[in-house]
N, C-alpha and C positions, 0 to 999 in steps of 0.2 A: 504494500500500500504506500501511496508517497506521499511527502507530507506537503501540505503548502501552507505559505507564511499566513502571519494572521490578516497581514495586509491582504491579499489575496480573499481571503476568505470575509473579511469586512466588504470589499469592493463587489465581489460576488452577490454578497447577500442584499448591497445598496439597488445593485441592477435587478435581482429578485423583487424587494420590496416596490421599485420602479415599475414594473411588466407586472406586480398585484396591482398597483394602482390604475393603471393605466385596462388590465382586464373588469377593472371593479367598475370601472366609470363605462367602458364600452356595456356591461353588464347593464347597468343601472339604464342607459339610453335607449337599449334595444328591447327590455326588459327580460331577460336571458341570464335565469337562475344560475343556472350552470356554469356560464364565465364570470360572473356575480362571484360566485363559489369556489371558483378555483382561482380569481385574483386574491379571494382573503387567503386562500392554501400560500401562494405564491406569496403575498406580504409576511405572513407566517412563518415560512424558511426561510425568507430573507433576514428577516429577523434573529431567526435563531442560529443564522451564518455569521452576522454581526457578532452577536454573543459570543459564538464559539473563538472569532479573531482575538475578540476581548479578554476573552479567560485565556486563551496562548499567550497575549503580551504578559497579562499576568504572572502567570507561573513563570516564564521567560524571567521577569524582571524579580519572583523572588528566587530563583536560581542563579541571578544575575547578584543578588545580598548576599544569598549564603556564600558564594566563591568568592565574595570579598572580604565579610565576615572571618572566613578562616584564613585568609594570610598573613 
């Protein structure tokens, strides 16, 4: 499995949250539950692509203490 940075996985999930919006609004115009439905899916991963970048910087940055911590 390969990893990608958390940049990566932030940006990923901004252009996800982008294409729920943008399905949620063609949703609402045409009145069509379905892409309605799967832009909140899609803002929902995006989201939770953001997070996941967040919590890498995270742990990153306290792996990034602890190695300085102990020299």
């Amino acid at each position: 499995m390969t990893d990608r940075s958390s940049s990566g996985d932030r940006l990923e999930g901004g252009f996800d949250k982008a294409k729920g919006n943008v399905k949620q609004g063609v949703g609402d115009l045409t009145g069509d539950d379905q892409t309605k439905g799967e832009g909140m899916l899609d803002e929902a991963k995006g989201s939770a692509k953001q997070a996941w970048g967040d919590f890498k910087d995270a742990a990153g940055d306290l792996k990034d203490d602890a190695e300085r911590a102990t020299r």
